[in-house]
C-alpha positions in Angstrom: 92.1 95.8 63.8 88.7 93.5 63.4 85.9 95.0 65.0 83.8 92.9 67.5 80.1 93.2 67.1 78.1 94.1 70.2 76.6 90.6 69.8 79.8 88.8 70.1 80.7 91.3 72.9 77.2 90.1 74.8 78.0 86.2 73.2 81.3 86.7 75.0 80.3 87.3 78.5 77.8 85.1 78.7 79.9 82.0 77.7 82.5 83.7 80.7 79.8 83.3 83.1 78.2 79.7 81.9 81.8 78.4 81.9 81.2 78.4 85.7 78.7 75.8 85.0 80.5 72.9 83.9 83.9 73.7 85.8 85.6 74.5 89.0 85.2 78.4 89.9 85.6 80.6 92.4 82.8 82.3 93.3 84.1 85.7 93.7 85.8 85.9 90.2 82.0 84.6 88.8 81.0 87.7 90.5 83.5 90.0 89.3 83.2 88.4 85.9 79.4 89.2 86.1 79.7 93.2 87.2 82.5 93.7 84.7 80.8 92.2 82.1 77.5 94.7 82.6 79.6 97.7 82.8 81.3 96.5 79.7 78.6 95.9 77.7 75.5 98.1 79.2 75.0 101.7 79.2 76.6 102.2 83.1 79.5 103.3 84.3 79.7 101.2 87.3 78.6 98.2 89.1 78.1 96.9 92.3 76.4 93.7 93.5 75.5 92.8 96.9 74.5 89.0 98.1 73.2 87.3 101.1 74.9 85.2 102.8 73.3 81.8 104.3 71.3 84.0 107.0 69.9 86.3 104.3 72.3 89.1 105.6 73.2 91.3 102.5 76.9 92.2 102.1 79.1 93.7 99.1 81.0 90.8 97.4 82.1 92.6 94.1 81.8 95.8 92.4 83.7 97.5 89.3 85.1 101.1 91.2 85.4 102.5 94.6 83.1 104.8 94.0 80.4 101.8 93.7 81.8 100.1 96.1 81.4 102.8 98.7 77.9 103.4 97.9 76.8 100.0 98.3 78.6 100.0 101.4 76.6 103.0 102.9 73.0 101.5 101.2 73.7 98.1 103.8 74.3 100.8 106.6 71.3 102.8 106.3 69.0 99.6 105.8 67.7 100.8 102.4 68.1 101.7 99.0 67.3 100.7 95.1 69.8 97.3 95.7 68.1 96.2 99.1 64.6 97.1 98.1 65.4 95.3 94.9 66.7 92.0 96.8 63.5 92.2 99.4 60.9 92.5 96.3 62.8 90.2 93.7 61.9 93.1 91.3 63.9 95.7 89.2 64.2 99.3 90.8 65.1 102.2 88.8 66.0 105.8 89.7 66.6 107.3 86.5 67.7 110.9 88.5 69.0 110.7 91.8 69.3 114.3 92.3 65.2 115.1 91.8 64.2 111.9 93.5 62.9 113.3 96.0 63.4 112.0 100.1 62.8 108.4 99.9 66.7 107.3 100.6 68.4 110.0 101.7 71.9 108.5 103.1 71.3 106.4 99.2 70.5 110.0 97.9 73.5 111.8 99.4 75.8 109.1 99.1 75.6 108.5 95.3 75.4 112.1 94.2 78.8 112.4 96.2 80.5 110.3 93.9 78.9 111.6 90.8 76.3 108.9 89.9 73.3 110.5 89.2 71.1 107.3 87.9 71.0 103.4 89.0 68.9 100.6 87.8 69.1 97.2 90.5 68.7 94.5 88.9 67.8 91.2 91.1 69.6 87.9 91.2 67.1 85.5 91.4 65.6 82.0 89.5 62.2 81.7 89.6 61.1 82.7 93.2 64.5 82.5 95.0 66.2 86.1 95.3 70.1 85.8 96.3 70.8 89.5 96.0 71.2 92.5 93.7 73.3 94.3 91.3 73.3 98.0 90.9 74.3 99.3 87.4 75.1 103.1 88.5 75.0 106.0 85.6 77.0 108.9 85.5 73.9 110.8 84.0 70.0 110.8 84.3 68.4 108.4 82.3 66.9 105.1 82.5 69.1 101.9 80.7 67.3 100.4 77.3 65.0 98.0 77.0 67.5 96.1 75.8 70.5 97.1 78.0 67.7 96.0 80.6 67.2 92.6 79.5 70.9 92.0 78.9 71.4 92.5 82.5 68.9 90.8 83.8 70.1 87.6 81.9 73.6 87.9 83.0 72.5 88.2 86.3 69.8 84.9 86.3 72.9 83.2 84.6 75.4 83.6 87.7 72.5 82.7 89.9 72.0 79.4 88.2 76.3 79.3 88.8 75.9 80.3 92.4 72.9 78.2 93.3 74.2 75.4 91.4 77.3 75.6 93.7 75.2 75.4 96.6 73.2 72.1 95.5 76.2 70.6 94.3 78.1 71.4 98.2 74.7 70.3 99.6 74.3 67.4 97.9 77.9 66.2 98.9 77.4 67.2 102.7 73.9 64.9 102.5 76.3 62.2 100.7 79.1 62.3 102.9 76.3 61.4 106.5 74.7 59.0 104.4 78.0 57.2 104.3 78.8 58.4 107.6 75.6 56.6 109.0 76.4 53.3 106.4 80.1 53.2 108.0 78.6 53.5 111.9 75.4 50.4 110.8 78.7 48.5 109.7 80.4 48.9 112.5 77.3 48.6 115.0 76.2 45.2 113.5 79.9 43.9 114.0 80.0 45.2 117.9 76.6 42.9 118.0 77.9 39.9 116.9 81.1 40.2 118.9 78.8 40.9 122.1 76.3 38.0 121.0 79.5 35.7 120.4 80.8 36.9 124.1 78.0 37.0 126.3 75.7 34.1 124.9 72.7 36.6 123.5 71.1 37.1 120.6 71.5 39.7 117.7 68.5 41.2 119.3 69.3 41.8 122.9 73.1 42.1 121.6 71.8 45.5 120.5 69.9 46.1 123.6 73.0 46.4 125.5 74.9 47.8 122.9 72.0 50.9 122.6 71.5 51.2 127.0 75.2 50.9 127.7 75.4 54.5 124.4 72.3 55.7 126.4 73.2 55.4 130.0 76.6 56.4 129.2 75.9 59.4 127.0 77.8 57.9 124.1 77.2 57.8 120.5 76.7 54.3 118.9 79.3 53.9 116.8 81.5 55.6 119.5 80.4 52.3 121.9 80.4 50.3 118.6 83.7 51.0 118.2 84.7 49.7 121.9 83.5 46.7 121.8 85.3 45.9 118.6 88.3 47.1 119.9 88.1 45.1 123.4 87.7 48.1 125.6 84.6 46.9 126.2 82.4 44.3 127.3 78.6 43.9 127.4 
């Protein structure tokens, strides 16, 4: 059997995740891709990741065991924890023993010693000053990751928010191109109302749109909605 090279391992993944680049994806595989990959490659035994959704409400979207899952659950439920300070500062947060921490997350505290994790390191999602949410890379002993493990993780995670942001640009972009033509469709259809109206009733382009624009007003209609009458016949100004 060849032996793969932790280098190719970490190689690996990140070409899994920047695949989501230049193709189609589903976001939640990107984000099951990303937690797998850590756990795969990084001193943890388990992953979860939570992300806001467009109101900047945090919910679990992925996560590598029940166990994980269940304590990222109870973190959202209590208000607090390493992953949702970590999303409010943008900044890593690590407990390397969560049985001496002491009282500063209790229902975190209680939660992840009952499912045997007794370390975690959150590591943000973010690009440049734009936080989307966190992973937390849960250990099943005391102990803080590498250096290294620590800046692996961090750069899968910036990676899948270039993905996810991308995404969001991209679906932006194609809402602001879809009322741009929306609004170069309704000018077409207003200036050809005018000219009916102008050819009809004798007036100018001007006051054509006049009475096109008081008979929307009055009437509580949109433009291209009284446009669109005219044209049609229905009616006449």
């Amino acid at each position: 059997m060849v032996s793969i090279s932790r280098a190719e391992r970490v190689s690996a993944a990140f070409v899994r995740i920047t695949d989501t680049l230049v193709a189609d994806y589903d976001m939640l595989e990107l984000l099951h891709a990303l937690v797998e990959s850590s756990v795969e490659l990084l001193d943890a035994s388990a992953a979860g990741l939570l992300l806001a959704d467009p109101h900047g409400h945090l919910q679990v979207v992925a996560s590598t065991s029940e166990r994980s899952q269940l304590v990222e659950i109870l973190q959202l439920r209590a208000g607090n924890g390493p992953c949702v300070e970590c999303y409010q500062t943008g900044r890593i947060v690590v407990v390397e023993d969560i049985e001496t921490m002491g009282g500063k997350w209790p229902e975190f505290r209680t939660a992840a010693l009952s499912q045997g994790f007794r370390s975690v390191q959150a590591v943000p999602m973010r690009v440049r000053g734009t936080t989307i949410g966190a992973m937390g890379l849960f250990g099943d002993n005391p102990g803080a990751l590498t250096q290294e493990d620590s800046s692996i993780g961090q750069a899968l995670a910036d990676v899948a928010t270039i993905s996810i942001l991308q995404e969001r640009t991209i679906r932006e972009s194609a809402l602001v191109n879809e009322q741009l033509q929306s609004a170069l469709n309704s000018r077409v259809l207003i200036e050809q109302a005018k000219g009916v109206i102008a050819h009809t009733a004798g007036v100018d382009m001007e006051e054509a749109f006049k009475r096109l624009r008081s008979h929307a007003r009055s009437n509580n209609r949109s433009l291209p909605e009284t446009a669109t009458a005219v044209i049609n016949g229905v009616l006449r100004l």
